[in-house]
C-alpha positions as CSV (number, residue, x, y, z in Angstrom):
1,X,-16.7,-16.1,-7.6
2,X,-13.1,-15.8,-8.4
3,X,-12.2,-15.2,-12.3
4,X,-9.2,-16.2,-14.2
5,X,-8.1,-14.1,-17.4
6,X,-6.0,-15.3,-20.4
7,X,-5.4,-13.5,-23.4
8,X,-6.7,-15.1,-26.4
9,X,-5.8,-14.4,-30.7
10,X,-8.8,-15.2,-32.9
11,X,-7.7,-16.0,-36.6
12,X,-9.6,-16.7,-39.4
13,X,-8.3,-18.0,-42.6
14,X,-9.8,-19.9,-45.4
15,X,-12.9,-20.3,-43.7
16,X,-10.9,-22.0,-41.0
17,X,-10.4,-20.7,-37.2
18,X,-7.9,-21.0,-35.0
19,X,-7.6,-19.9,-31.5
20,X,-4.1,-18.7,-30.2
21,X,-2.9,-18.0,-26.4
22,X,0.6,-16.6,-25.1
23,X,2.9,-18.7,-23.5
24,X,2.2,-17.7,-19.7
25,X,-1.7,-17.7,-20.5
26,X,-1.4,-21.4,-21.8
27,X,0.5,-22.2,-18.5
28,X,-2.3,-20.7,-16.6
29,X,-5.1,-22.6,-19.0
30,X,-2.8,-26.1,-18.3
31,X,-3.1,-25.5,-14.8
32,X,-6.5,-24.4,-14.7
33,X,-7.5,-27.7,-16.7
34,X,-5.2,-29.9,-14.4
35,X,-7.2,-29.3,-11.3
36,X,-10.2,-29.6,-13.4
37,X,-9.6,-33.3,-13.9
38,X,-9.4,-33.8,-10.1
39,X,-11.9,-31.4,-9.1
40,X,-14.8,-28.9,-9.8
41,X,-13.1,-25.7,-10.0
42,X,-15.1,-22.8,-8.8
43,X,-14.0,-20.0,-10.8
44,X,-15.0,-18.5,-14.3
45,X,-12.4,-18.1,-17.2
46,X,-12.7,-15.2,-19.2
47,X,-11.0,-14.7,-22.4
48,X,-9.5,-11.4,-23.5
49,X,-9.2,-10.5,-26.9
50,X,-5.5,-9.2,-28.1
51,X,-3.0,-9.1,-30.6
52,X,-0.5,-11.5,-29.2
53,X,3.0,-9.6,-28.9
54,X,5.9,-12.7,-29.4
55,X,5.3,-16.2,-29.6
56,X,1.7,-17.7,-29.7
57,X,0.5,-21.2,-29.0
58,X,-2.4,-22.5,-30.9
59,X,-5.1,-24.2,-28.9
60,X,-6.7,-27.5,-29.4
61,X,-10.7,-25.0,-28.7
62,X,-12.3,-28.6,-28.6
63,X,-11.9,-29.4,-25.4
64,X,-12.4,-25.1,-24.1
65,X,-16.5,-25.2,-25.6
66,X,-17.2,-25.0,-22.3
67,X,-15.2,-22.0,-21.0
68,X,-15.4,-20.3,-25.1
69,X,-18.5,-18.6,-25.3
70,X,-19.4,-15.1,-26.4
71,X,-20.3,-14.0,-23.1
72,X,-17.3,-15.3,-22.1
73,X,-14.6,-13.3,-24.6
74,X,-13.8,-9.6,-24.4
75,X,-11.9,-7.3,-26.3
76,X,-8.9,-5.8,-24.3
77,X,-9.6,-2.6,-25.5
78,X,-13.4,-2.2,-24.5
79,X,-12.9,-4.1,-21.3
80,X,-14.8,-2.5,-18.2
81,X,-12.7,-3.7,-16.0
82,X,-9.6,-1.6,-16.0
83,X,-6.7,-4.8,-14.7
84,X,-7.2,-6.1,-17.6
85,X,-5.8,-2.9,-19.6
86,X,-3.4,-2.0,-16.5
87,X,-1.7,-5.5,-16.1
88,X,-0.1,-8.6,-18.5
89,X,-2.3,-11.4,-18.9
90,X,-2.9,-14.3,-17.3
91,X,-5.0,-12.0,-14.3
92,X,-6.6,-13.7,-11.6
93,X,-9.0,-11.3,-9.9
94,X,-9.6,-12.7,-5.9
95,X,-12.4,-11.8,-3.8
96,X,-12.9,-8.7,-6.8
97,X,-10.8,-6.7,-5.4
98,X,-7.1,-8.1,-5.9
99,X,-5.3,-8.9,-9.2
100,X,-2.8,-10.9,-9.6
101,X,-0.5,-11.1,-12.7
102,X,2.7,-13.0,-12.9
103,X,2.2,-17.1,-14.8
104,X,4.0,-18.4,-11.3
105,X,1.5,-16.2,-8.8
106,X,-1.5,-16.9,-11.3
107,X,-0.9,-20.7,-10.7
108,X,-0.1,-20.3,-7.6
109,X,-3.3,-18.9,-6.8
110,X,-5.5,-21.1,-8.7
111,X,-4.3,-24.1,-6.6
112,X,-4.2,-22.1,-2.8
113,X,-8.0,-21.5,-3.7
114,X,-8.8,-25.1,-4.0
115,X,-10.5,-26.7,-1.1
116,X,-9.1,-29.9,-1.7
117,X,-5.8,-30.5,0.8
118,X,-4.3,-33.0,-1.4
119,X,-4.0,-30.1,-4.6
120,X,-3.2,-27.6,-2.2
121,X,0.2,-30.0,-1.7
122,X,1.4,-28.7,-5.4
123,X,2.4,-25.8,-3.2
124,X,5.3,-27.6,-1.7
125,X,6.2,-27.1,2.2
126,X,4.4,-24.7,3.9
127,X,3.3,-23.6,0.4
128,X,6.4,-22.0,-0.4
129,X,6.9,-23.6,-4.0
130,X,7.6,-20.4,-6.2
131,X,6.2,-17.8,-3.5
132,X,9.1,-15.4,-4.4
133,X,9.0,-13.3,-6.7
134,X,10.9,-13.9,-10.2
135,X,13.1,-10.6,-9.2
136,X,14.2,-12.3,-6.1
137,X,14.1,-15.7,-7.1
138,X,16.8,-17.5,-9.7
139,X,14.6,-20.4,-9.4
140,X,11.1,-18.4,-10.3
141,X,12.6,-16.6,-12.6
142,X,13.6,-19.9,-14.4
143,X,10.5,-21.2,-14.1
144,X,8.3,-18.0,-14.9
145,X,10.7,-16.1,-17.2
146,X,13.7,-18.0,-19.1
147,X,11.6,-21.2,-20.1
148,X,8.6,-19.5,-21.0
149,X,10.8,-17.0,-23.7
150,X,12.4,-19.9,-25.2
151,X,9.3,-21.6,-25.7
152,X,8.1,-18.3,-27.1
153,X,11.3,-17.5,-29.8
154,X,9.9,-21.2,-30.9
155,X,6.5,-20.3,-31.3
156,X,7.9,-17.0,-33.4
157,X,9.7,-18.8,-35.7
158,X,12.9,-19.8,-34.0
159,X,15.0,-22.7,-35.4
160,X,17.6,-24.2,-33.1
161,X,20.9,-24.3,-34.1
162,X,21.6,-25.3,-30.6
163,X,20.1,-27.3,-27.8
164,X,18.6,-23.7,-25.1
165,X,20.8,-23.4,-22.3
166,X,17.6,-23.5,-20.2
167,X,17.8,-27.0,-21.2
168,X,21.2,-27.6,-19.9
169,X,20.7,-25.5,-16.6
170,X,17.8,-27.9,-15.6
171,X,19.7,-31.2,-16.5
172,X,22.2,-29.9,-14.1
173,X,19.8,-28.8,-11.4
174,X,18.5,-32.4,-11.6
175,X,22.1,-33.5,-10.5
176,X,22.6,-31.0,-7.8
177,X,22.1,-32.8,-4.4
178,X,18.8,-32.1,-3.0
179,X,17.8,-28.6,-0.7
180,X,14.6,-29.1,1.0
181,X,13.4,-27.7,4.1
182,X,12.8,-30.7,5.9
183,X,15.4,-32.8,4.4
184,X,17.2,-34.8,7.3
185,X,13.3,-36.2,8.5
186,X,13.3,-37.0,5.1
187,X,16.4,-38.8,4.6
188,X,15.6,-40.1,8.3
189,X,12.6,-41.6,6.8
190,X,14.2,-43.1,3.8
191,X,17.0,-45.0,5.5
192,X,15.1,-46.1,8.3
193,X,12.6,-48.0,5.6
194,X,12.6,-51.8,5.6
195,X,12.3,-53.3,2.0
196,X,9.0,-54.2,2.6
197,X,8.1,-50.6,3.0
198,X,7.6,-51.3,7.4
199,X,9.6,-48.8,9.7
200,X,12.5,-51.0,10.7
201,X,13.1,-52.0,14.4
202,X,14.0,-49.2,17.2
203,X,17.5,-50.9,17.9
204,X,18.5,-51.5,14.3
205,X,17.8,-47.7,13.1
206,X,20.1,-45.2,11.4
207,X,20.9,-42.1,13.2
208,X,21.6,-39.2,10.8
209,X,22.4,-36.3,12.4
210,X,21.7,-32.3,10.8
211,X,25.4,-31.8,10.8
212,X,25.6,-33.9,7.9
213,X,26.8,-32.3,4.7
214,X,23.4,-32.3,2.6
215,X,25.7,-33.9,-0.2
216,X,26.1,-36.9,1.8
217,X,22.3,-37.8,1.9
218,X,21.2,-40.5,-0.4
219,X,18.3,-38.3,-1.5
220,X,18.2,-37.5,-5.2
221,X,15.7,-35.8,-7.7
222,X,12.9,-37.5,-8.5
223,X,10.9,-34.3,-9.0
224,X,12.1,-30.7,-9.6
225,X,12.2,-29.5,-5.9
226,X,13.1,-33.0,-4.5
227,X,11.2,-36.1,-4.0
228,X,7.6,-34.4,-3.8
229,X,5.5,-33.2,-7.2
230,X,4.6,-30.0,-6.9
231,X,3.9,-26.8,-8.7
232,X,7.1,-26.7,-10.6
233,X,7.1,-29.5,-11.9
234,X,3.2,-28.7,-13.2
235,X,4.8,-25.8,-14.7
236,X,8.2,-27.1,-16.2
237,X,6.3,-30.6,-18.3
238,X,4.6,-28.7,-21.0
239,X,7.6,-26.4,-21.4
240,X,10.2,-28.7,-21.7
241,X,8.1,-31.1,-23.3
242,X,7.3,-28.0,-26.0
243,X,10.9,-27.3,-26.0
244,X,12.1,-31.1,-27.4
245,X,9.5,-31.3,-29.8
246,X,12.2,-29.3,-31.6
247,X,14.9,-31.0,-30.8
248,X,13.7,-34.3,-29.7
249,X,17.0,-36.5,-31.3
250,X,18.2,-34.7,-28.4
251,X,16.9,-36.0,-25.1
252,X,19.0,-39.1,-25.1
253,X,21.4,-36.5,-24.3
254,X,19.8,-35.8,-21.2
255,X,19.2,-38.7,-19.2
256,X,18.1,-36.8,-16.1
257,X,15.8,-35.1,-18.0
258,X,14.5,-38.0,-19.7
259,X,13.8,-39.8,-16.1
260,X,12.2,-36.9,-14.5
261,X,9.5,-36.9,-18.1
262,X,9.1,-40.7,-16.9
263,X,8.7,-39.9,-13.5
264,X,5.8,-37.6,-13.6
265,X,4.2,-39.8,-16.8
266,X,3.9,-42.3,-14.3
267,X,2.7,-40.5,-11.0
268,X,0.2,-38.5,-12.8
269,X,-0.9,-39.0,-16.2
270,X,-2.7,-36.1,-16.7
271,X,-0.1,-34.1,-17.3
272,X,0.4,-35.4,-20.7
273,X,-3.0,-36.0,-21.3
274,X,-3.8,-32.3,-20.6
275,X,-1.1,-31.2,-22.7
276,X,-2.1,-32.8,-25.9
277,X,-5.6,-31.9,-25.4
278,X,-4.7,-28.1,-25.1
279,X,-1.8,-28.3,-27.2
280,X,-2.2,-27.7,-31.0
281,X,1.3,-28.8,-32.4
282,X,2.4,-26.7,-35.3
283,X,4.7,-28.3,-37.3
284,X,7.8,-28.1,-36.4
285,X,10.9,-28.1,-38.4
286,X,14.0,-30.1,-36.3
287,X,17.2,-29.3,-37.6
288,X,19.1,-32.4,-39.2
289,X,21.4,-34.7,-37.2
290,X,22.5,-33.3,-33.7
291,X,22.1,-30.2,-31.9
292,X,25.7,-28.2,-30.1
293,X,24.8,-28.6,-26.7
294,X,26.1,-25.2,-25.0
295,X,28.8,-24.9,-22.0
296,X,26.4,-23.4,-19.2
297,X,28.4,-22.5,-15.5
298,X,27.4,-25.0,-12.8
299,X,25.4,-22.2,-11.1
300,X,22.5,-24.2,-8.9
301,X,19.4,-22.7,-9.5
302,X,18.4,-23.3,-6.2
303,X,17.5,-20.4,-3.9
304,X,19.6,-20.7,-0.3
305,X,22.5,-22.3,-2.6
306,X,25.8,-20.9,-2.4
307,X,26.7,-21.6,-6.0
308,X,24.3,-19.6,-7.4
309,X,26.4,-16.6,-6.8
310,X,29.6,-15.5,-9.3
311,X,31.7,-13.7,-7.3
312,X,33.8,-12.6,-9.8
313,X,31.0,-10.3,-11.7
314,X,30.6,-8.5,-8.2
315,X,31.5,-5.3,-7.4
316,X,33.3,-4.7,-4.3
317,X,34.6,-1.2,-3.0
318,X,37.5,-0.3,-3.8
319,X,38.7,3.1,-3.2
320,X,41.3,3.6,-5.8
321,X,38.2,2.5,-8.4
322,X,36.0,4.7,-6.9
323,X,38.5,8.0,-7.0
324,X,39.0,7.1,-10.5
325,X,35.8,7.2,-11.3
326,X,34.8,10.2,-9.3
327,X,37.9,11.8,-10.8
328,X,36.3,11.5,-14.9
329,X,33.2,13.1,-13.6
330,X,35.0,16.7,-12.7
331,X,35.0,17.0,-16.5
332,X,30.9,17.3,-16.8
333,X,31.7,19.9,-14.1
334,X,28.3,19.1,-12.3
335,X,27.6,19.8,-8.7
336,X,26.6,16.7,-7.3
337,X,24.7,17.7,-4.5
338,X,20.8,17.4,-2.9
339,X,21.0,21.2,-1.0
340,X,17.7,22.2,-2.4
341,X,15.1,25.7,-1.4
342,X,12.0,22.8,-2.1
343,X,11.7,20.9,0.9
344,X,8.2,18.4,1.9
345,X,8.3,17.8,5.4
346,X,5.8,19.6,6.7
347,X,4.2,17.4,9.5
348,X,0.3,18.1,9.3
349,X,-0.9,14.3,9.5
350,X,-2.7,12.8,12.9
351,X,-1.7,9.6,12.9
352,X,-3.5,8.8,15.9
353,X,-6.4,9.3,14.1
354,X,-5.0,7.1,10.9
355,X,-3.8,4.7,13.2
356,X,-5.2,4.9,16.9
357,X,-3.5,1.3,17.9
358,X,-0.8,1.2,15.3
359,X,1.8,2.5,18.1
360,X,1.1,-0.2,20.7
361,X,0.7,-3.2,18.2
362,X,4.0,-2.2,16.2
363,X,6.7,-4.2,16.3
364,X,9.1,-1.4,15.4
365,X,10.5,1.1,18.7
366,X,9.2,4.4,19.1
367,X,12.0,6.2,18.0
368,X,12.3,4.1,14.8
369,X,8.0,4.2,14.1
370,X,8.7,8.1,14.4
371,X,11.0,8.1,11.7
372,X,9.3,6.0,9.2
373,X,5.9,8.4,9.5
374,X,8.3,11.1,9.0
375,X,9.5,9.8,5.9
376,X,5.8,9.1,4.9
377,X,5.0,12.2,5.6
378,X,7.5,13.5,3.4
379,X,6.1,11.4,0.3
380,X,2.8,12.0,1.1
381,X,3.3,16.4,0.5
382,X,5.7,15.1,-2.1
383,X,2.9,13.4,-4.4
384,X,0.3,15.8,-2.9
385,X,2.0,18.6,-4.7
386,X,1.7,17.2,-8.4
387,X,-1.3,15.3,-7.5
388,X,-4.6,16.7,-9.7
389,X,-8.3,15.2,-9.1
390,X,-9.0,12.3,-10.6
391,X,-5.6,11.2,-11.0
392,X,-4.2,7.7,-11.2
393,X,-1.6,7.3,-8.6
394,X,0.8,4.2,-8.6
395,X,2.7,3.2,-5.2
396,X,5.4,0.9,-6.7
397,X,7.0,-1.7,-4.0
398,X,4.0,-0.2,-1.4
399,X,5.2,-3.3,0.7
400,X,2.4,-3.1,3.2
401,X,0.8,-0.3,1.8
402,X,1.8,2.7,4.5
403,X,2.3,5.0,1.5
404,X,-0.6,4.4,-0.5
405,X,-3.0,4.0,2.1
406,X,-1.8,7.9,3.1
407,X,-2.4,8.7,-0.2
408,X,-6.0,7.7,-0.6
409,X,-6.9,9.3,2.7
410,X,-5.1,12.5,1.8
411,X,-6.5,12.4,-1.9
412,X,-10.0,11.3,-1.8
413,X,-10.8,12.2,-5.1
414,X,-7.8,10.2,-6.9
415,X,-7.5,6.5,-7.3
416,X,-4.6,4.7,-5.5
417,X,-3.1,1.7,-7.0
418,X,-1.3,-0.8,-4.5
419,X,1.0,-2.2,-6.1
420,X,3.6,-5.2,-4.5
421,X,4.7,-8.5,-5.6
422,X,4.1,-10.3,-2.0
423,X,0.9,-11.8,-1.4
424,X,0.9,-11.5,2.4
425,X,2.1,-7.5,2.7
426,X,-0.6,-7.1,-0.2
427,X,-2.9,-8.5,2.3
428,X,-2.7,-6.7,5.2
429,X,-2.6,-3.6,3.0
430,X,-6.3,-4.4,2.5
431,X,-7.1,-5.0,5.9
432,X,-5.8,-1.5,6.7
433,X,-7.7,0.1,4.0
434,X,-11.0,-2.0,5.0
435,X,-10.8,-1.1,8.6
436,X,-10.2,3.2,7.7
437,X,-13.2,2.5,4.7
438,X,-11.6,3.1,1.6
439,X,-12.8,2.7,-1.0
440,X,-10.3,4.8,-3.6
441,X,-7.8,2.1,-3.6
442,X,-6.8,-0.8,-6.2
443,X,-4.4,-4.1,-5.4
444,X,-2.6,-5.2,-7.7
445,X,-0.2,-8.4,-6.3
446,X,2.8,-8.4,-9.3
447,X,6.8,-7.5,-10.6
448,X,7.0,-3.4,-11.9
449,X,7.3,-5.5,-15.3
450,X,3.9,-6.5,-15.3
451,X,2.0,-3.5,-14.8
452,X,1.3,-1.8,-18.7
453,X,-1.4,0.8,-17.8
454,X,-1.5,4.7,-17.9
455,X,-1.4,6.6,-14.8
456,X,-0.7,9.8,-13.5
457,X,2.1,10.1,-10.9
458,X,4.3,7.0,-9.6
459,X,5.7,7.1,-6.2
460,X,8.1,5.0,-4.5
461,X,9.8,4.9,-1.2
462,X,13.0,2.8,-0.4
463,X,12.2,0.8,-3.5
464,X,15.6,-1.4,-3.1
465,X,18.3,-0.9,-5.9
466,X,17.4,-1.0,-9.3
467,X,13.5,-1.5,-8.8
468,X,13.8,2.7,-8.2
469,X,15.1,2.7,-12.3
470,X,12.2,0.5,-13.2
471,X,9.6,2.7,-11.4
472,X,11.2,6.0,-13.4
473,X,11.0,4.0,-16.8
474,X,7.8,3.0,-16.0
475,X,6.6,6.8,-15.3
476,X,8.7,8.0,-18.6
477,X,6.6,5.2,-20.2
478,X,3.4,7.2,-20.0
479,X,4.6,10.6,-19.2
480,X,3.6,10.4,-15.5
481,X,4.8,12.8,-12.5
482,X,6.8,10.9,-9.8
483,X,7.8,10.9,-6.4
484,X,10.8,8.5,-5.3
485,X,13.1,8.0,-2.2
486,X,15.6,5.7,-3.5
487,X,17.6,2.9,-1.6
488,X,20.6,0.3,-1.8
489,X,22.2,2.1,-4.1
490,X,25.1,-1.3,-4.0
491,X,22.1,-3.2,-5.0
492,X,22.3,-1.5,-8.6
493,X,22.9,-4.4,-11.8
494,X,22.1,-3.6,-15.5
495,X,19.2,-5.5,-16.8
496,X,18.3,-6.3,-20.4
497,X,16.1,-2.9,-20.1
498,X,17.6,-0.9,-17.9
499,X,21.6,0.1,-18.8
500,X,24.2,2.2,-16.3
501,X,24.8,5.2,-16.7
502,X,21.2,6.3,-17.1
503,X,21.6,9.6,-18.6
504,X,23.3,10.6,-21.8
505,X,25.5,12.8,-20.1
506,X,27.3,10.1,-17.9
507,X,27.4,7.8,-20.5
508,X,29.8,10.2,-21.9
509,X,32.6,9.9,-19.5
510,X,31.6,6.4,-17.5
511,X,31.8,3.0,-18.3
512,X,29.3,0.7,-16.4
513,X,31.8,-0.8,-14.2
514,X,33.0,2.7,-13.5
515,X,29.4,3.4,-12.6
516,X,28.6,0.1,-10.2
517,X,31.8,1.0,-8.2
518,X,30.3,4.5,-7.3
519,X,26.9,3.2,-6.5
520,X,28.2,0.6,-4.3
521,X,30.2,3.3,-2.9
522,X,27.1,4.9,-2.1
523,X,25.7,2.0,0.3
524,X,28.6,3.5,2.8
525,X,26.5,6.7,3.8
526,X,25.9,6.0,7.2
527,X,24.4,8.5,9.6
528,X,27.1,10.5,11.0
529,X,28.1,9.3,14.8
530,X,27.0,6.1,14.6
531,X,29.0,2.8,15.4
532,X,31.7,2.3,13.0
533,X,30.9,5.4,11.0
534,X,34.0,6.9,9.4
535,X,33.5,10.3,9.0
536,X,36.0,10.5,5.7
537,X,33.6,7.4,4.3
538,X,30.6,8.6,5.2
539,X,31.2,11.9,2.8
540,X,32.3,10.0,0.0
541,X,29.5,7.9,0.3
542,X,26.9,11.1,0.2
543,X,28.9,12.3,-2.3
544,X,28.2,9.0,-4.1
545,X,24.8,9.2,-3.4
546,X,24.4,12.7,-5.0
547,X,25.8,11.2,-8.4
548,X,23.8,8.6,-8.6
549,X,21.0,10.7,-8.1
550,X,21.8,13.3,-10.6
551,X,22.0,10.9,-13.2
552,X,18.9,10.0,-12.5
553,X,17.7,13.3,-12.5
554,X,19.6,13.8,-15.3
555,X,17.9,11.2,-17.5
556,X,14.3,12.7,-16.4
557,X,15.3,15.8,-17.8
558,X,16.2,14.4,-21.0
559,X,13.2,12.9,-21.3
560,X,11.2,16.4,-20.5
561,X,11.2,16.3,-16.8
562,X,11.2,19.3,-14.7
563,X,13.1,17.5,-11.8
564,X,13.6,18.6,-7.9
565,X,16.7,16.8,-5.9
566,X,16.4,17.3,-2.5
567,X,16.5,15.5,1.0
568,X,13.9,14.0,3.4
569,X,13.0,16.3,6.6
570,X,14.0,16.1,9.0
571,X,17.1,14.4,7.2
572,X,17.9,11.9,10.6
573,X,14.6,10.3,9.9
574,X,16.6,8.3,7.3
575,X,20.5,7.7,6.0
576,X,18.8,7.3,2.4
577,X,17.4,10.3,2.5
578,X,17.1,11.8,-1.1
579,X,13.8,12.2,-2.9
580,X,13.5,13.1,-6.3
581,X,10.1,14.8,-7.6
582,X,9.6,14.6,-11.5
583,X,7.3,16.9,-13.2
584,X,6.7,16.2,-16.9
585,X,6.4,18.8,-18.9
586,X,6.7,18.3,-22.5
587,X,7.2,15.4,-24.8
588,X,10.8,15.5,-26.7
């Protein structure tokens, strides 16, 4: 049986009890107690006991007697089962041998496992509804991310001295015209639909054609993705609904808003009715008269929409930038360079006998399949060399799980965590390690962010942009070796915990924009020969390459790193071809 964990806070006060939850563990309770009311749900909830870091929500435990029990709760702590230390809560453990953390893939989950067709329509079409990942998706990120933190700064205390832009943003996506897959049958359907609800008569029927402007559709919002409820909305009511309990003298202000609460009160009461039997309202302290409503850009949230790009925060090459920058470097006077005596591309792996058939049933060409084993190869004698029995090894990103699946046939004696945030790469990953019978390896389906454990070396190959910089913080975290062939260096953006320049010695002499313009740069290091390949470009874009990288390097050493730059062997098999092994040594 499948099992669902959320992280629970047990308080005891004047003889009095309460029982508190995080934000995303309530959302995966809500859910978990929404399909309850239309169907048996086979799966046990476990509760783990924690100190809830942030915002907690108090739970109505009357209507849980069932799931709280004392064979039921654990303490995080003393838990046997290591995903519960290694990853944020909610979990959902599938088939016992895949966790899953993330509130959007936790929901998602507990609804795909339902045998019931009609739930398994909260998915959306062809169950894409918040599939993507919150760090490639505006619109999960919404969902998962910004209104689950407001909702948690309200449960810590927060008073409003403004209506939450997240409020706004959703009152606007509400008015955007609607993006569905199958939109035109849709509209189709709509227009061709006598009052009476028959299909009107053949010669009589509207004709809309797909090269109609999407604008032009008399289609609005009735739900959050369009005219169909699904799992977004599921995971938007409670947190909106949370959110104007603090400011409720201000949904008149939000019409669209107001009309979508209606909408779903009257498709599906439970949604409310769950709510107020989980939900333990603390009082709440609404700040007198009205609330500033904040000026938000008309950015859709949608995923495939133009307008959610800003052009004007992106950084485009431009050479005179990138000479300038370049030029306040020569000051460090650094060598910025991968030429290196260490080199890992020995080829002593057999892959017909890792993968007999792998060749014939590849989609990729010869040539191309020989270069990717190369550069596997390279990783593999990369981690090899730091690797120590019994270690925890962690392949961030593993995408299909090529890497780690190498590692835990070359390492028998060391446990290999998968980790990736796509369900279906994470699943043939399995089937891989099922059919060569190992049985040293650990799935984890999740962000980087998620994963809080201790391990022993990271590795990453071609993790894109600035997932590389999350993978080293995550390794400085613990103090853990790491291996990592970094790629799109034009992909790189600041995020609120990770800040360009890395190291302390860049930050000296560049500012952030100075630093985006060389990485972007970077992206412009194209194998020599090639179509369109500029020899003058392609060196600046190595050259590029090489500062980036010794930042990075940089930074590790600061931290107490012992760090090797060098280059992928042979270097063809790949134009992002730098690898960077991390050896920690001592704490600062």
């Amino acid at each position: 049986m499948d099992q669902l964990y959320v992280e629970i806070e047990i308080s005891t006060r004047n003889a009095e009890t309460t029982i508190y939850t995080s934000v995303p563990s309530f959302l995966a309770l809500y859910t978990y107690r929404f399909l309850s009311e239309k169907k048996n749900v086979p799966l046990r909830v476990n509760f783990v006991s924690t100190n809830i870091e942030g915002g907690k929500i108090a739970l109505r435990s009357a209507h849980l007697k069932k799931e709280l029990t004392d064979q039921h709760i654990t303490c995080r702590e003393a838990a046997s089962l290591t995903a519960i230390r290694d990853l944020k809560l909610p979990i959902y453990e599938k088939n016992g041998n895949t966790y899953i953390a993330g509130a959007c893939a936790v929901c998602r989950e507990l609804i795909a496992r339902q045998s019931h067709e009609e739930l398994k329509q909260l998915l959306g079409f062809k169950g894409s509804c918040l599939l993507a990942p919150s760090e490639a998706s505006i619109w999960t990120r919404f969902c998962e991310v910004d209104v689950v933190d407001v909702v948690s700064s309200l449960h810590n205390g927060l008073i409003l001295d403004a209506v939450p832009p997240e409020v706004v943003r959703f009152e606007q996506h509400m008015n955007e015209p609607v993006r569905m897959h199958n939109i035109y049958k849709q509209a189709r359907e709509q227009a061709n639909q006598a009052e009476n609800g028959d299909k009107v008569k053949r010669k009589d029927r509207v004709e809309i054609k797909c090269s109609t402007p999407k604008e032009q559709l008399l289609i609005e919002h009735r739900f959050a993705e369009g005219i169909s409820f699904t799992i977004a909305d599921l995971i938007l009511y409670p947190m909106l609904r949370i959110i104007f309990q603090h400011c409720a003298q201000m949904l008149p202000q939000f019409p669209l808003t107001s009309t979508w609460f209606s909408e779903i009160d009257a498709f599906d009461g439970s949604c409310a009715r769950v709510l107020k039997e989980l939900y333990e309202r603390p009082e709440v302290k609404t700040p007198p008269g009205e609330l500033g409503i904040p000026d938000c850009d008309a950015t859709s949230l949608y995923k495939a929409d133009p307008k959610r790009y800003k052009p004007r925060n992106r950084i485009y090459t431009s050479q005179a930038e990138v000479e300038s920058a370049l030029g306040k470097l020569e000051s460090l006077q650094l060598e910025f360079n991968s030429d290196s005596e260490h080199s890992y591309g020995e080829q002593l792996i057999d892959w017909e006998q890792i993968e007999p058939t792998h060749a014939k049933s590849s989609a990729l060409p010869k040539e191309r399949l020989e270069r990717k084993r190369q550069q596997l190869e390279n990783m593999a004698n990369a981690v090899v060399s730091l690797a120590q029995p019994g270690d925890r090894i962690v392949d961030f990103c593993s995408g299909t799980g090529h890497l780690a699946i190498l590692l835990a046939l070359k390492l028998p004696q060391c446990t290999v965590i998968v980790m990736e945030n796509k369900a279906f790469s994470v699943l043939h990953s399995q089937k891989r390690a099922l059919e060569l019978g190992l049985t040293n390896c650990v799935f984890y389906q999740c962000n980087i962010d998620y994963f809080v454990g201790q391990f022993d070396i990271g590795a990453s190959l071609h993790a894109c942009g600035t997932a590389t910089d999350i993978v080293l913080q995550q390794c400085r975290r613990v103090g853990a070796h790491f291996a990592c062939c970094p790629c799109c260096y034009g992909s790189l953006q600041p995020m609120p915990h990770i800040s360009y320049p890395l190291s302390k010695t860049f930050q000296g002499v560049l500012s952030t924009r100075d630093y985006l313009y060389v990485a972007h740069s970077a992206d412009q290091a194209h194998e020599m020969g090639t179509t369109n390949c500029k020899p003058e470009t392609t060196l600046q874009g190595l050259r590029c390459m090489a500062v980036v990288d010794t930042d990075r390097q940089l930074q590790a050493q600061e931290a107490g790193y012992q760090v090797i730059l060098t280059r992928l062997k042979p270097e063809q098999c790949t134009p992002k071809n730098h690898l960077l092994v991390g050896r920690f040594v001592k704490q600062n």
